[in-house]
C-alpha positions as CSV (number, residue, x, y, z in Angstrom):
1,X,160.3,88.1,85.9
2,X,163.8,88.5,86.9
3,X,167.1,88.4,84.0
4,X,170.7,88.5,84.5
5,X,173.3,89.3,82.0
6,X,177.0,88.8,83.3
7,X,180.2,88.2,81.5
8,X,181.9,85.3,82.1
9,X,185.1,85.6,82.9
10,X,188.0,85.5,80.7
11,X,189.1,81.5,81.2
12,X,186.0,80.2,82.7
13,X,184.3,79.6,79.5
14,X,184.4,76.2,79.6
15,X,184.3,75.7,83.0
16,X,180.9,77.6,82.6
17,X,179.5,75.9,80.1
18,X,180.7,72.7,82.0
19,X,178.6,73.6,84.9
20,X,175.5,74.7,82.9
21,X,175.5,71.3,80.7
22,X,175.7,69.4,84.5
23,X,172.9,70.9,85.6
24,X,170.5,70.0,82.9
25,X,172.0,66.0,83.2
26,X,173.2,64.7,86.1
27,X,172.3,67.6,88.8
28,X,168.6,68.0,86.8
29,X,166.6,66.5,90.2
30,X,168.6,68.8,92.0
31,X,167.6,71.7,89.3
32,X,164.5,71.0,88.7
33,X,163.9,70.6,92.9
34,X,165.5,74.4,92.9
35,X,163.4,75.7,90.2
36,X,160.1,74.1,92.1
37,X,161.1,75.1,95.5
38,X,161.7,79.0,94.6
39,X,158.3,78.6,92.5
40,X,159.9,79.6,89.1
41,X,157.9,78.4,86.3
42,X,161.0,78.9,83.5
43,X,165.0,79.1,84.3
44,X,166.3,79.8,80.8
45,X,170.0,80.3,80.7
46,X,171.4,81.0,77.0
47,X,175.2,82.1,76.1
48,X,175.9,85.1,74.1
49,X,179.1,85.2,72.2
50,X,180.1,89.1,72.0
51,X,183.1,91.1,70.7
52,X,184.1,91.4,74.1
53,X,183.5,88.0,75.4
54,X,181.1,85.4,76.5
55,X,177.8,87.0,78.2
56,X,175.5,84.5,80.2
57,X,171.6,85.3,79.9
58,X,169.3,84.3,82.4
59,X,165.8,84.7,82.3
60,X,163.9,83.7,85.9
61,X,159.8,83.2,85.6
62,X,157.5,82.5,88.0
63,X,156.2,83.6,91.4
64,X,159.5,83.5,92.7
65,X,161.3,85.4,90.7
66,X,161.2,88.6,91.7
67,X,163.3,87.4,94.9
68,X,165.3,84.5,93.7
69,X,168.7,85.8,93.4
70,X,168.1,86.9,96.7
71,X,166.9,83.9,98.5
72,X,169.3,81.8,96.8
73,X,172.1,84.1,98.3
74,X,171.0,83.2,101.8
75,X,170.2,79.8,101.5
76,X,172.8,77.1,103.1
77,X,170.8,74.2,100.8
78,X,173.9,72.6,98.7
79,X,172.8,73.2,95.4
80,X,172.5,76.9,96.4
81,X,175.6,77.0,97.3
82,X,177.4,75.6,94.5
83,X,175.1,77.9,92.4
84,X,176.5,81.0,94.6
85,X,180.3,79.5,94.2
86,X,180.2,78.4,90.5
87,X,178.7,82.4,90.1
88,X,181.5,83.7,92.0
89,X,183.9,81.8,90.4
90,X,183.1,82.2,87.0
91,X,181.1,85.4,86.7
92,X,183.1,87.0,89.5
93,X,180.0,88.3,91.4
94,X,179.3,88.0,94.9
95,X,175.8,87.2,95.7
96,X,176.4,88.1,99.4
97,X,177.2,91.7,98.3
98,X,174.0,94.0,96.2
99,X,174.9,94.2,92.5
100,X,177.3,96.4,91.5
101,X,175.0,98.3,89.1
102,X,171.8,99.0,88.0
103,X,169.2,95.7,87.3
104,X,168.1,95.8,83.6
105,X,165.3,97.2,82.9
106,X,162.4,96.4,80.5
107,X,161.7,98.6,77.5
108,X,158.9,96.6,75.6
């Protein structure tokens, strides 16, 4: 299992949201193609309203989770790469770089 919790960056809010409600209508072939060909079984993404901002939640499932932020960040297919420019843009994290801290880690 693999989960990401970034902020979204101050002003990108709705262009976030924007990009997550086009992925589930009209890019969902090219979703549900990404999901199935990085063998995850669940991509959930949820937003978190915080005092300090908008927080995106993403929960990965599946065989290939454990190295899909990863592949995806080398991958030249075009729906990985406007995943990896819509991240940059409005999380302000670049996946060609490691993360800048420590991965979350599971408690219960």
């Amino acid at each position: 299992m693999g989960l990401v919790v970034a902020p979204v960056l101050k002003g990108m809010e709705e262009e976030w949201k924007n990009w997550i409600l086009k992925m589930k209508g009209e890019k969902k072939k090219d979703w549900d193609e990404l999901n199935k060909r990085y063998s995850l079984t669940r991509h959930d993404v949820w937003a978190v309203e915080t005092p300090n901002g908008l927080m995106a939640v993403v929960l990965h499932e599946g065989p290939g989770a454990e190295s899909f932020m990863h592949d995806v960040a080398v991958s030249d297919h075009p729906i990985d790469i406007l995943m990896k420019e819509n991240i940059e843009k409005c999380h302000g994290m670049d996946m060609n770089a490691p993360p800048s801290g420590p991965m979350p880690e599971k408690l219960i």
